[in-house]
KEFINU-107618 format. One record per residue: x, y, z of N, C-alpha, C in turn; chain; residue number from 0. Coordinates in pm, 1 decimal, decimal comma. Atoms other than C-alpha are relative to their C-alpha. Layout:
BEGIN
<nxx=X nyy=Y nzz=Z caxx=X cayy=Y cazz=Z cxx=X cyy=Y czz=Z chaine=A num=NUM>
...
***
This chain:
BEGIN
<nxx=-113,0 nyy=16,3 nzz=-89,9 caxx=-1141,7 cayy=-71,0 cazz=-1515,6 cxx=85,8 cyy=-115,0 czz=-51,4 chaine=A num=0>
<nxx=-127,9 nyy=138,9 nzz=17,5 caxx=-822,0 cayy=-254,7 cazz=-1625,3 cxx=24,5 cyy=-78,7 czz=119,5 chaine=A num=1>
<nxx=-12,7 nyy=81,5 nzz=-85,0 caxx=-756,1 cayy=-517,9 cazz=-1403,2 cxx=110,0 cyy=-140,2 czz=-38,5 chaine=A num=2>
<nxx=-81,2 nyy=132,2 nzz=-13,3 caxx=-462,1 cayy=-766,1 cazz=-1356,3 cxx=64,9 cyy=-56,5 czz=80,0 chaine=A num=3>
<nxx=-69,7 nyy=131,6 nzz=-146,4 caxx=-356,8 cayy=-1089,6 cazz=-1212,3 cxx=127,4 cyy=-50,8 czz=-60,7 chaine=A num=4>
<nxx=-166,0 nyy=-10,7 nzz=-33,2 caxx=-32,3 cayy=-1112,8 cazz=-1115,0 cxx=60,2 cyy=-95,7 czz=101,9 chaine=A num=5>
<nxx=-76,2 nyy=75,3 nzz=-124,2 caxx=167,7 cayy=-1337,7 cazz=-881,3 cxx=142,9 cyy=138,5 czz=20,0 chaine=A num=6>
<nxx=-65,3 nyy=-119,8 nzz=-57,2 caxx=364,7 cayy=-1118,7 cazz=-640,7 cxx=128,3 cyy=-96,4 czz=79,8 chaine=A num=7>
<nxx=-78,5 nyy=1,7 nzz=-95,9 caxx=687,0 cayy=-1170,2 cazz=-473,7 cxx=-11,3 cyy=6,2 czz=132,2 chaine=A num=8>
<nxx=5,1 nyy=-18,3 nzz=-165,0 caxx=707,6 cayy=-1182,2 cazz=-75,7 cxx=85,0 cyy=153,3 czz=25,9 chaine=A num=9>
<nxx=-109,5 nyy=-119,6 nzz=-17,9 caxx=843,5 cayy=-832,1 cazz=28,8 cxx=22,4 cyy=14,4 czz=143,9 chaine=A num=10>
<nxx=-19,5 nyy=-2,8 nzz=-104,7 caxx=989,8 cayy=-733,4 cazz=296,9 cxx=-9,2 cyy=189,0 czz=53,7 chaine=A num=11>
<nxx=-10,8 nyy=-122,3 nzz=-25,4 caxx=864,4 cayy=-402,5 cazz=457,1 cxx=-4,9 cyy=79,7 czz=143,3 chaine=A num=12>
<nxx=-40,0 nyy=-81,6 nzz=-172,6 caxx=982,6 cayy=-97,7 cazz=710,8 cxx=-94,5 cyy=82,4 czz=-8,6 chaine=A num=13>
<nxx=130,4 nyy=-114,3 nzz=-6,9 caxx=627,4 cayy=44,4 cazz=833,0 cxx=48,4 cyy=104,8 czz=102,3 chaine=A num=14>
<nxx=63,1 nyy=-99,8 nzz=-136,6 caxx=525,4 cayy=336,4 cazz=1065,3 cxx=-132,9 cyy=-39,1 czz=-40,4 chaine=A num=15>
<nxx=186,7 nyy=48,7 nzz=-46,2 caxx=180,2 cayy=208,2 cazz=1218,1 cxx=-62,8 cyy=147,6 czz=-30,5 chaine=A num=16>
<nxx=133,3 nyy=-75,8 nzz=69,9 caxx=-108,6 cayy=431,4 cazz=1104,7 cxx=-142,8 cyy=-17,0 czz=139,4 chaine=A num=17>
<nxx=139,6 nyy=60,8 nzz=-93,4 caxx=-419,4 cayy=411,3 cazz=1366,6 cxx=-124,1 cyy=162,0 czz=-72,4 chaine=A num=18>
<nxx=64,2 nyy=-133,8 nzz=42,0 caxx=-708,6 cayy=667,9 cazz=1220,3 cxx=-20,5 cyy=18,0 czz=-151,0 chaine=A num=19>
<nxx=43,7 nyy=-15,1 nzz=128,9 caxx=-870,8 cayy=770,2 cazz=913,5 cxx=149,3 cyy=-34,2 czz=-127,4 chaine=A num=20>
<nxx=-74,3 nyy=70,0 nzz=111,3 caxx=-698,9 cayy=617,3 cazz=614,6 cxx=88,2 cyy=113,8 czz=-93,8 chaine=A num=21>
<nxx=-79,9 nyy=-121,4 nzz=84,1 caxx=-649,3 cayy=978,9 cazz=438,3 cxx=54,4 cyy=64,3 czz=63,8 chaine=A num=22>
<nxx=-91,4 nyy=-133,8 nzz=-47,6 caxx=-432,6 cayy=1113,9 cazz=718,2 cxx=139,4 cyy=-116,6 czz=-4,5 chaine=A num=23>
<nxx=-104,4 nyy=67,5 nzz=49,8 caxx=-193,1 cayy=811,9 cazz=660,5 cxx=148,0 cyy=68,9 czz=-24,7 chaine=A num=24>
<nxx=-106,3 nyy=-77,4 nzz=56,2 caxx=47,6 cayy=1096,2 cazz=483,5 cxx=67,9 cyy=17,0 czz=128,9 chaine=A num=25>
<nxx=-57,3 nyy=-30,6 nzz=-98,3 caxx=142,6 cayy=1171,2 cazz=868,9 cxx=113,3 cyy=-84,6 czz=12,9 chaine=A num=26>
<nxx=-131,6 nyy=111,3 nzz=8,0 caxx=334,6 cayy=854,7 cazz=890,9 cxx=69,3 cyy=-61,3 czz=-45,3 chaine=A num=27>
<nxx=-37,6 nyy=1,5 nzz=112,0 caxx=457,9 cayy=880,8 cazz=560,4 cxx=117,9 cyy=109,4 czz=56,6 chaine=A num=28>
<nxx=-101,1 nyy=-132,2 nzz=3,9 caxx=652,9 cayy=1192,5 cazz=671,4 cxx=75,2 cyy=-49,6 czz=106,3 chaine=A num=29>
<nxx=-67,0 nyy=17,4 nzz=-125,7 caxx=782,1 cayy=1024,2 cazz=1022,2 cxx=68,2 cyy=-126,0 czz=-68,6 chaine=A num=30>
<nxx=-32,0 nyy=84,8 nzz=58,0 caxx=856,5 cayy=704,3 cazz=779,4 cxx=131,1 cyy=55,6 czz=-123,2 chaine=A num=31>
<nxx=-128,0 nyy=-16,3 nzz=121,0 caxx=1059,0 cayy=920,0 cazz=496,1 cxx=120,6 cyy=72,7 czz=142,9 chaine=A num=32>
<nxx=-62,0 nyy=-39,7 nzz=-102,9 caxx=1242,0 cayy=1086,8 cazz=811,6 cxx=106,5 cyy=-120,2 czz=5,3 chaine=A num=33>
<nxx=-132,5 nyy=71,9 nzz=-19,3 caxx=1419,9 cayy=798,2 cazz=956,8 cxx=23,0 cyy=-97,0 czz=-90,3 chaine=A num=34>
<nxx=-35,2 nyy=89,6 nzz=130,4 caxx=1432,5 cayy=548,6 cazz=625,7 cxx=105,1 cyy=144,2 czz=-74,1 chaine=A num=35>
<nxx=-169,2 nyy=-69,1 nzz=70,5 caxx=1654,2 cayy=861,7 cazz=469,3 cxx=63,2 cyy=15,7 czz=64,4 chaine=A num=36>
<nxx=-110,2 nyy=47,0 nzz=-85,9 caxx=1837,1 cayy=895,8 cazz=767,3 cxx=119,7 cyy=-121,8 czz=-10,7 chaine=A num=37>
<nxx=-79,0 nyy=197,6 nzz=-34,7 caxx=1953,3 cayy=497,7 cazz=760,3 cxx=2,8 cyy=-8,4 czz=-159,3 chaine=A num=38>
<nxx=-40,1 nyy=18,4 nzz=144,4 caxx=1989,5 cayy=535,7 cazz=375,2 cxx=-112,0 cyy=-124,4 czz=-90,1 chaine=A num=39>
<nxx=132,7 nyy=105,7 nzz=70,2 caxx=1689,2 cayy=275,3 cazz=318,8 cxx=-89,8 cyy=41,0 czz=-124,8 chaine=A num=40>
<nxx=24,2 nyy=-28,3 nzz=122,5 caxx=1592,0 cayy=487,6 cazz=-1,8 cxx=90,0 cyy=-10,5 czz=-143,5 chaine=A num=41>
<nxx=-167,7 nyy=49,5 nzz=147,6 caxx=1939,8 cayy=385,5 cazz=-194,4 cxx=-37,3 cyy=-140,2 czz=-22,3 chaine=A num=42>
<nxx=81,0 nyy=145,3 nzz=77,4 caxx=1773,8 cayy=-2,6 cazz=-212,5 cxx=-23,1 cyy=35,8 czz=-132,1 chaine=A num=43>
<nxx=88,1 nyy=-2,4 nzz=166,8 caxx=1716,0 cayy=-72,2 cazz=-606,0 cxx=-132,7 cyy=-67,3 czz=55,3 chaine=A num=44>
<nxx=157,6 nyy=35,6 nzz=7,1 caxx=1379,9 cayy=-241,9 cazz=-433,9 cxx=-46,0 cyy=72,2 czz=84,5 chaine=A num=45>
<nxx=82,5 nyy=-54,5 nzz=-89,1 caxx=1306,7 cayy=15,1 cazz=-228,1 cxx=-136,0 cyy=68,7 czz=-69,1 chaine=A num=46>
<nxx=122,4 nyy=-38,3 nzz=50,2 caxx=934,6 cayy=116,6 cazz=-293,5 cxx=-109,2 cyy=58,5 czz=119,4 chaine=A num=47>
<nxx=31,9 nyy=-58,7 nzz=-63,3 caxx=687,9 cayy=326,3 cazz=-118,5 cxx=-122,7 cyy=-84,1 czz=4,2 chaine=A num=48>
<nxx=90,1 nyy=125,0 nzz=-31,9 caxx=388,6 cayy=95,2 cazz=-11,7 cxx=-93,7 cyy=96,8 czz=114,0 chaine=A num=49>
<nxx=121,2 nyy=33,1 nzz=-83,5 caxx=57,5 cayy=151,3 cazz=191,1 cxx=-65,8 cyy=-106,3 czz=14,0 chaine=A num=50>
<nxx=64,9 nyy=115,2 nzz=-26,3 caxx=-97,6 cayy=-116,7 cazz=380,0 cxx=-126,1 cyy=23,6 czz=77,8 chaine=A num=51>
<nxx=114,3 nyy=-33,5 nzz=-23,9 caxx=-451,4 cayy=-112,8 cazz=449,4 cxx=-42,3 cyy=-125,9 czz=74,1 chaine=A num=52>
<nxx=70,7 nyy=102,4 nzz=-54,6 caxx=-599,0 cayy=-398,6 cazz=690,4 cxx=-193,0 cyy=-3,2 czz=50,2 chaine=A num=53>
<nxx=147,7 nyy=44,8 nzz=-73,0 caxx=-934,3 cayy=-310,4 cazz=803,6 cxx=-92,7 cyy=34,5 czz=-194,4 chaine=A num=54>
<nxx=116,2 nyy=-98,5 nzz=89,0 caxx=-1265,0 cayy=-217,8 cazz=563,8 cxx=-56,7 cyy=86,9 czz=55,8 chaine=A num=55>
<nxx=77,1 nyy=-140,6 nzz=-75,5 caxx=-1382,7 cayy=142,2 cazz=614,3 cxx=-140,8 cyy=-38,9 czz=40,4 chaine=A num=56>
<nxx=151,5 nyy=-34,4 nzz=-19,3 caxx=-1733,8 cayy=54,3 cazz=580,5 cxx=-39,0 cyy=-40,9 czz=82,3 chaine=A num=57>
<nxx=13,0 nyy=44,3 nzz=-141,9 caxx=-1714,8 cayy=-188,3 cazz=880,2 cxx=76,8 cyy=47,1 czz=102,2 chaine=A num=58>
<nxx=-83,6 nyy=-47,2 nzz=-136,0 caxx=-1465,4 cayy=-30,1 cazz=1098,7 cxx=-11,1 cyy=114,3 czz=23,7 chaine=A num=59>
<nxx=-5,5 nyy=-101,8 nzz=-34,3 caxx=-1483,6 cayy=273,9 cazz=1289,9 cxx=93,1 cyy=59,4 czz=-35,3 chaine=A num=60>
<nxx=-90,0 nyy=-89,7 nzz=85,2 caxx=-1281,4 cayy=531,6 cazz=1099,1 cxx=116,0 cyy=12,4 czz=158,5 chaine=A num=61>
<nxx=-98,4 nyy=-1,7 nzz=-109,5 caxx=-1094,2 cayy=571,8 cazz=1474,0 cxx=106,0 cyy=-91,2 czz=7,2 chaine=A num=62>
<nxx=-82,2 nyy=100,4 nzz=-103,3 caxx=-993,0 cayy=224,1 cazz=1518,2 cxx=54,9 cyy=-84,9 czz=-185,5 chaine=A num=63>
<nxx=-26,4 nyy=14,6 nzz=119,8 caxx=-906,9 cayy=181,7 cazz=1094,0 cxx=158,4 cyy=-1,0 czz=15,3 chaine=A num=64>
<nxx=-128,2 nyy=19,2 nzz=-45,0 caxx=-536,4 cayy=16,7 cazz=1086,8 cxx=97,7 cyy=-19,3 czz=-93,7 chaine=A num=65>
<nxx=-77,3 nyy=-48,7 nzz=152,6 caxx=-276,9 cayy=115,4 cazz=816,9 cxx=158,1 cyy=-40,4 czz=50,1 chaine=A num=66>
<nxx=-150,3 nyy=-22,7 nzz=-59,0 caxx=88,1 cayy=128,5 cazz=797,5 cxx=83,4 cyy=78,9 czz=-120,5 chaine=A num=67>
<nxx=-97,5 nyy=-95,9 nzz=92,8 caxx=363,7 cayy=372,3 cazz=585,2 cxx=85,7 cyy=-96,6 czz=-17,1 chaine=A num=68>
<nxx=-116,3 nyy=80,2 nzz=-8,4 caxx=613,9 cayy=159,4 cazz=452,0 cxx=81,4 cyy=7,6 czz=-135,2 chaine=A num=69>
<nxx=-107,9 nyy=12,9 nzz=55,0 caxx=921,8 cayy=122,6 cazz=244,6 cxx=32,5 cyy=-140,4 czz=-48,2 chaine=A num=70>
<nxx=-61,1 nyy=173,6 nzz=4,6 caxx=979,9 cayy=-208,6 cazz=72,2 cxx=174,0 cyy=0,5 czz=9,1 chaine=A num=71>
<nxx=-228,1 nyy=31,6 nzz=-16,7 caxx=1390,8 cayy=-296,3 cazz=159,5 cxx=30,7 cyy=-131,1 czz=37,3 chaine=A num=72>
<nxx=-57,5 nyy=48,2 nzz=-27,8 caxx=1592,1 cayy=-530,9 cazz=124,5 cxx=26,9 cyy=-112,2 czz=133,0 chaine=A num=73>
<nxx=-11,9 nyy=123,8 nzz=-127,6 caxx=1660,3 cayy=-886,5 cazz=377,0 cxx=128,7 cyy=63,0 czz=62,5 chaine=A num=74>
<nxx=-95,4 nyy=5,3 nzz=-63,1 caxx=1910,7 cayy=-866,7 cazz=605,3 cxx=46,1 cyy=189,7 czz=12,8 chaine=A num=75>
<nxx=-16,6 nyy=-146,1 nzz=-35,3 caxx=1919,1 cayy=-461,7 cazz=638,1 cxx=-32,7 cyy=55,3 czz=150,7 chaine=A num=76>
<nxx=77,1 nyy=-48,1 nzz=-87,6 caxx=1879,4 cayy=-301,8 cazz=986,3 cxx=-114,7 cyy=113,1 czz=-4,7 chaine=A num=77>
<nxx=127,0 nyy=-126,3 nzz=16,9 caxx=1580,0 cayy=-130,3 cazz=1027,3 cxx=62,6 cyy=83,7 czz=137,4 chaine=A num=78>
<nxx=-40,4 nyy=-113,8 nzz=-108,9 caxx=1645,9 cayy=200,1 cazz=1246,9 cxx=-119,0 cyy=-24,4 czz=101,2 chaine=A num=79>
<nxx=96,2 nyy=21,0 nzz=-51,7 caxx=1462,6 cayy=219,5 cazz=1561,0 cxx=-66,7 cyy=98,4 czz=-10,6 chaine=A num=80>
<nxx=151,4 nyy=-79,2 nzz=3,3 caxx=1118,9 cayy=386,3 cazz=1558,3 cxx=-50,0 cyy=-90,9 czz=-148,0 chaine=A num=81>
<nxx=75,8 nyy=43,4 nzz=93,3 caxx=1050,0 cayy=166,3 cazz=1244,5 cxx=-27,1 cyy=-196,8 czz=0,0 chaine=A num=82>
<nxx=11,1 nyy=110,6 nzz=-18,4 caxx=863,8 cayy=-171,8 cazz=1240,3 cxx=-8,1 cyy=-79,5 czz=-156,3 chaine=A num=83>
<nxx=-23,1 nyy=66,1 nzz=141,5 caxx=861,2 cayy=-472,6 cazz=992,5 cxx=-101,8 cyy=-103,8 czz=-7,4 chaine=A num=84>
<nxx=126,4 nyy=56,6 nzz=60,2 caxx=580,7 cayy=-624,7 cazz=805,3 cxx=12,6 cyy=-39,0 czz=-116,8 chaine=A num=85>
<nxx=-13,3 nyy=83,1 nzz=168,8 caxx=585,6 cayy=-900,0 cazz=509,0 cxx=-116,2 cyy=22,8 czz=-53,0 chaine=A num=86>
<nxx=70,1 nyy=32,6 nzz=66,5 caxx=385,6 cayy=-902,3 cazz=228,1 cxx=-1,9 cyy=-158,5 czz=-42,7 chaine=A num=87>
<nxx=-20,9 nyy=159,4 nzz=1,6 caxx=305,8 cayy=-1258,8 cazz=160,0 cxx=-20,6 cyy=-9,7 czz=-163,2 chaine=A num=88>
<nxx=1,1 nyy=47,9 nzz=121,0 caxx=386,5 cayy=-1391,9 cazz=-191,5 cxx=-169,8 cyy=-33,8 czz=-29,2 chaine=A num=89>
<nxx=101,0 nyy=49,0 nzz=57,6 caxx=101,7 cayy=-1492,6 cazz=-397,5 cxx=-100,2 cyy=75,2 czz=-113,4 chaine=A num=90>
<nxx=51,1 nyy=-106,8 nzz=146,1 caxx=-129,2 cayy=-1392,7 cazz=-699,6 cxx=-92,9 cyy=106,5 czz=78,8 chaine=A num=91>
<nxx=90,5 nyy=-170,8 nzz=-29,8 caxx=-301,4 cayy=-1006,5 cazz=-646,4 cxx=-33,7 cyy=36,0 czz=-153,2 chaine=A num=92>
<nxx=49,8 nyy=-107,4 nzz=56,8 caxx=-529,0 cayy=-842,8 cazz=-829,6 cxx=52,3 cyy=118,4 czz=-42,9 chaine=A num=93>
<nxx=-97,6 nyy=-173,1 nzz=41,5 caxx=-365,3 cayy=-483,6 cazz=-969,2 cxx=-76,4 cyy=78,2 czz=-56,9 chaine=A num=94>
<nxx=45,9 nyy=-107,4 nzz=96,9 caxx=-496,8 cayy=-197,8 cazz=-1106,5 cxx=22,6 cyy=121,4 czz=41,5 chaine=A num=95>
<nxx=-102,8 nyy=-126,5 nzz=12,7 caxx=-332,9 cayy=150,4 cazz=-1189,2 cxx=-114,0 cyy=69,7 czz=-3,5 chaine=A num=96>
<nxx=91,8 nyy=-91,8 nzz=-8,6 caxx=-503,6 cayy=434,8 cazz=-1095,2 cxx=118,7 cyy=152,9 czz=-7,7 chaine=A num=97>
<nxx=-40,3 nyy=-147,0 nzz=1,7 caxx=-372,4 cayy=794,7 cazz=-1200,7 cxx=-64,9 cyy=146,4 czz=34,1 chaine=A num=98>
<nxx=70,2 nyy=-119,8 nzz=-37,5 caxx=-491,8 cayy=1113,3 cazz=-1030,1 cxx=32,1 cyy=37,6 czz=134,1 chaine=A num=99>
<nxx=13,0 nyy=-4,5 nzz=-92,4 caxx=-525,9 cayy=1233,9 cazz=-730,8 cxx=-21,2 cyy=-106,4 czz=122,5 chaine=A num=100>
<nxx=7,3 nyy=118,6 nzz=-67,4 caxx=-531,9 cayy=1037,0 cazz=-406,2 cxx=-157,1 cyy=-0,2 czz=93,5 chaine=A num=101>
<nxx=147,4 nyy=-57,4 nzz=-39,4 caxx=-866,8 cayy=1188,5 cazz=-262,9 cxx=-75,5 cyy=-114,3 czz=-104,9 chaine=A num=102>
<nxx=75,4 nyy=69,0 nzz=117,8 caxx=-985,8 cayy=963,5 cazz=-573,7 cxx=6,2 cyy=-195,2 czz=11,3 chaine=A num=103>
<nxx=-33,4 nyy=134,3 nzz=40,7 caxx=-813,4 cayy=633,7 cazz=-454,1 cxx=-125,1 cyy=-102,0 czz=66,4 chaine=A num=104>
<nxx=122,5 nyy=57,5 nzz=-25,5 caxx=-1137,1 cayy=535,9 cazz=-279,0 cxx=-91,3 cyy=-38,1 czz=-46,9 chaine=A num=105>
<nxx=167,1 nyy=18,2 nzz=98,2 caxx=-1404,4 cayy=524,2 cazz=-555,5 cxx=148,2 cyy=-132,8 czz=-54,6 chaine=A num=106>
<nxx=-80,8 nyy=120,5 nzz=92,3 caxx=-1082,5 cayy=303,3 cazz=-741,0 cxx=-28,2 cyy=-124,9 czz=87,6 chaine=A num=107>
<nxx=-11,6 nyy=89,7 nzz=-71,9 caxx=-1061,8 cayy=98,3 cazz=-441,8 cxx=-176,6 cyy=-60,7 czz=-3,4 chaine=A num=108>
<nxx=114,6 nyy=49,6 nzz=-8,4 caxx=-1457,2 cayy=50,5 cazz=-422,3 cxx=-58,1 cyy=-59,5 czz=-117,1 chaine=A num=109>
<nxx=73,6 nyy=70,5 nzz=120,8 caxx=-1494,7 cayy=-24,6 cazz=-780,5 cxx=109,3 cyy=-144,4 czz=-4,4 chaine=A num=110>
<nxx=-40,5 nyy=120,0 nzz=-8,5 caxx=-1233,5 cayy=-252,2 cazz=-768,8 cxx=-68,9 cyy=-184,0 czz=94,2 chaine=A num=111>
<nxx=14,1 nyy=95,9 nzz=-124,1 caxx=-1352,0 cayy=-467,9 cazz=-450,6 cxx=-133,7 cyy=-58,2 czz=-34,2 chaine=A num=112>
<nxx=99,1 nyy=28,0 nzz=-0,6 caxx=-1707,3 cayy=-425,4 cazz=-544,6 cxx=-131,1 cyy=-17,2 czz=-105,4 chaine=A num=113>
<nxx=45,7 nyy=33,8 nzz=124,5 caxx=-1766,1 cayy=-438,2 cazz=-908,9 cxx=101,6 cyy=-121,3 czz=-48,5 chaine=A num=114>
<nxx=-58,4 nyy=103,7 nzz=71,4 caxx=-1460,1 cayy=-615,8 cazz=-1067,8 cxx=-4,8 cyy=-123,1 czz=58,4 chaine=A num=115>
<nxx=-5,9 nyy=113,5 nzz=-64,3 caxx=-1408,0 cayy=-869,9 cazz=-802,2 cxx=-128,8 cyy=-133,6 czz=31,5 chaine=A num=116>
<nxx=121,7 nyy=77,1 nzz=9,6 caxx=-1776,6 cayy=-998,2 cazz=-763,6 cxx=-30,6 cyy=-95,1 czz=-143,9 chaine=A num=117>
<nxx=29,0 nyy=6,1 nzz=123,9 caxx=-1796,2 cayy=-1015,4 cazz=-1126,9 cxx=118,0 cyy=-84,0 czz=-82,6 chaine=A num=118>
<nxx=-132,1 nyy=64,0 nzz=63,1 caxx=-1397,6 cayy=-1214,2 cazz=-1207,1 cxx=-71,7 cyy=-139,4 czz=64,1 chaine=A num=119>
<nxx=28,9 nyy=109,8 nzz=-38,1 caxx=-1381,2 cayy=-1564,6 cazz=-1166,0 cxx=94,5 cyy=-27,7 czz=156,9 chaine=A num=120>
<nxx=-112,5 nyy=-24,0 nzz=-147,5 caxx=-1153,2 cayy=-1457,3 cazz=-783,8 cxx=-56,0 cyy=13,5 czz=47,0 chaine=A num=121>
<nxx=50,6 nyy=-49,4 nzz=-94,2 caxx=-1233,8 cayy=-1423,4 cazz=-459,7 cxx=138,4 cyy=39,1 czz=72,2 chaine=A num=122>
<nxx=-121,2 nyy=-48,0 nzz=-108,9 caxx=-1010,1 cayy=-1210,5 cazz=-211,1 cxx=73,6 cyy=-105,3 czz=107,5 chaine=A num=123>
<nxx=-96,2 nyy=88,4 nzz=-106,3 caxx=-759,2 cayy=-1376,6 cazz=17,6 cxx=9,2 cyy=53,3 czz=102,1 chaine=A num=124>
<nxx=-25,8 nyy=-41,1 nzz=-141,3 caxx=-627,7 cayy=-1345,8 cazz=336,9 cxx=143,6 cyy=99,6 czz=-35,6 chaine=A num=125>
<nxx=-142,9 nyy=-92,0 nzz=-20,1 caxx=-382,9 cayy=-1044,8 cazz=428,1 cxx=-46,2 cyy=124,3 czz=-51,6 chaine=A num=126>
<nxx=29,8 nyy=-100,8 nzz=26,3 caxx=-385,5 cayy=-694,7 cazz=369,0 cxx=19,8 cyy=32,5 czz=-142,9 chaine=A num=127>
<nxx=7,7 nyy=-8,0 nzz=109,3 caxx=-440,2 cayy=-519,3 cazz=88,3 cxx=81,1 cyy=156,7 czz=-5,7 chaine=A num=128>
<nxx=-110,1 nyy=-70,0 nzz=-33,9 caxx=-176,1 cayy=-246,4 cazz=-17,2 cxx=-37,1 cyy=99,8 czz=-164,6 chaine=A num=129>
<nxx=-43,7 nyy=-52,8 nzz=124,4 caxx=-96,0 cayy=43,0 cazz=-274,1 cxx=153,7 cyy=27,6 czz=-30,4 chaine=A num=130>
<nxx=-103,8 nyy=-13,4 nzz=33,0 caxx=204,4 cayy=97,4 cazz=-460,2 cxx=16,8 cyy=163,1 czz=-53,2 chaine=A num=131>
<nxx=-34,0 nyy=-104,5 nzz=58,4 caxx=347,1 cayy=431,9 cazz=-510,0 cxx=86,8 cyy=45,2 czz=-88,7 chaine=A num=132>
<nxx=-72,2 nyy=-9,3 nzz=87,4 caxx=492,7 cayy=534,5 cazz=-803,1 cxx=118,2 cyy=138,8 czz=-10,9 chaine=A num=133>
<nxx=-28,2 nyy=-141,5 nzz=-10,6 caxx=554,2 cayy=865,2 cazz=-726,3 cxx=-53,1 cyy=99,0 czz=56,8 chaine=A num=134>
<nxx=25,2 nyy=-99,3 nzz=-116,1 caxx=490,8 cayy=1148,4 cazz=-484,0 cxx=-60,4 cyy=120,1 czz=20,3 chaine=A num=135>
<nxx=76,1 nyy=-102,2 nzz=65,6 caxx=274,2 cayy=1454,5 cazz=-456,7 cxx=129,6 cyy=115,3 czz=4,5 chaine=A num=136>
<nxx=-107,6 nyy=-75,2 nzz=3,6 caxx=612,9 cayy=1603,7 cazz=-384,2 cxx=94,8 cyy=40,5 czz=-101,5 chaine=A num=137>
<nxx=-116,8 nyy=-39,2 nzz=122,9 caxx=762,7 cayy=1564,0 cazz=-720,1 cxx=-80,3 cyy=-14,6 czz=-115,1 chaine=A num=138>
<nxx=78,1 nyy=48,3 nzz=93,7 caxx=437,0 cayy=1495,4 cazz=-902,1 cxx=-129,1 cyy=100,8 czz=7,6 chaine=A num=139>
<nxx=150,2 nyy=3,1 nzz=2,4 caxx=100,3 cayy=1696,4 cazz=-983,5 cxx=-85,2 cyy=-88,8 czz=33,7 chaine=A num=140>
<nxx=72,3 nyy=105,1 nzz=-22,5 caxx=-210,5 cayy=1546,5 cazz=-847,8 cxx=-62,1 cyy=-87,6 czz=-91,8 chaine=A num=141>
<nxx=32,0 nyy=80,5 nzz=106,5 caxx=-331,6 cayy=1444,1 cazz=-1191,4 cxx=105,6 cyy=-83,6 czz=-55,6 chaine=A num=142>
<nxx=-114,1 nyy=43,4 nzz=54,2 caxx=-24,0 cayy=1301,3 cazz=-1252,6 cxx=50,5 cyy=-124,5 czz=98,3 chaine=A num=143>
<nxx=6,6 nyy=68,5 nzz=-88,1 caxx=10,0 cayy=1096,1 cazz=-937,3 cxx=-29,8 cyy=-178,3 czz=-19,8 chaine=A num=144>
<nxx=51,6 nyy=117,8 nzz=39,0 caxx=25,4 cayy=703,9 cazz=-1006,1 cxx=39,2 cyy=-122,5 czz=141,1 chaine=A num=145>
<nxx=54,3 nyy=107,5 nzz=-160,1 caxx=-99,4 cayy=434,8 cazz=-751,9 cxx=5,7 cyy=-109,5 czz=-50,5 chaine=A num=146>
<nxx=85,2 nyy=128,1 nzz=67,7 caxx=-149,2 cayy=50,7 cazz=-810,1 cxx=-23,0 cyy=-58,2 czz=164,1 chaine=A num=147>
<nxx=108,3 nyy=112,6 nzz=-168,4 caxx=-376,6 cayy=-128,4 cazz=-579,5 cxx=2,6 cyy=-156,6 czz=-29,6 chaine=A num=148>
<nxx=-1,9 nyy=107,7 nzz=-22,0 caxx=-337,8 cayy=-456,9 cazz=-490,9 cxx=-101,0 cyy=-53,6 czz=100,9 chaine=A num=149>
<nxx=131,7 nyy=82,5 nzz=-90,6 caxx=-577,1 cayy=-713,6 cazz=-357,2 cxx=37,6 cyy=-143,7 czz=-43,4 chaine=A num=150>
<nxx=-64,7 nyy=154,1 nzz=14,9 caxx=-440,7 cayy=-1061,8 cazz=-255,0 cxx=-119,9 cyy=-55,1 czz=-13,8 chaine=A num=151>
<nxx=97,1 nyy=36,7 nzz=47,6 caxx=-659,7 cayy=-1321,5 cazz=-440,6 cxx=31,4 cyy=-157,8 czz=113,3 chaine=A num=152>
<nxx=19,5 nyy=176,0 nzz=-27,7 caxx=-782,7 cayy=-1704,0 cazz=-260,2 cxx=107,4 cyy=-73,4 czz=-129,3 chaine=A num=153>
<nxx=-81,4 nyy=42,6 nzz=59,9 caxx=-542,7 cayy=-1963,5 cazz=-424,6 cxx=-111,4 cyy=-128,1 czz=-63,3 chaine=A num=154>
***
């Protein structure tokens, strides 16, 4: 597993809340591309497609597991209503690119958290931990599909 540390920018992002298994997420991906193309929030040069992950599956009840769909955009933009806003907090993250399917981003995410990280000279930080989408199953094969996972590191 490639793995790199990175210092990240602060972003600024327009979620739809998520409550429920982590792989039905796509739901509020579709109520999230809805009104962000509506309000033109996909014409941003930083707009970016983002998942935010807060709980751990293995301790939380897959019910009460707490996500969000989001759009990185731009300061000073109105967000439309039905969509809320959630920072990423600057600071160095962990990264690593995963290509394939998204059914797959779980074993990435577990080797990441629970091989590389034990084993670097890092420990995880505070704040959620997020993927970056590169591209969509809508315009992309699933083998073709590219993710990067982030995991904010202790300073």
């Amino acid at each position: 597993m490639k793995v790199d540390v990175e210092n990240q920018l602060q972003k600024r992002v327009a979620v739809m809340h998520h409550r429920g298994p982590y792989m039905e997420i796509s739901q509020a991906f579709g109520r999230l591309g809805t009104l962000a193309g509506k309000a033109g929030l996909f014409e941003s040069p930083v707009a970016a497609m983002v998942g935010i992950y807060y709980d751990n599956p293995t301790t939380t009840l897959v019910a009460e597991l707490r996500s969000d769909a989001g759009l990185v955009v731009p300061s000073g933009i109105v967000l439309p209503e039905g969509l809320s806003e959630v920072e990423l907090a600057a600071g160095k993250y962990a990264r690593t690119r995963h290509v394939g399917p998204y059914h797959l981003l779980s074993d990435v995410w577990a080797r990441l958290l629970n091989e590389w990280l034990p084993r670097s000279s890092y420990r995880a930080g505070s704040g959620p931990r997020y993927e970056r989408y590169w591209n969509t199953p809508m315009n992309a094969k699933p083998e073709q599909l590219k993710t990067d996972l982030y995991v904010p590191l202790a300073s």
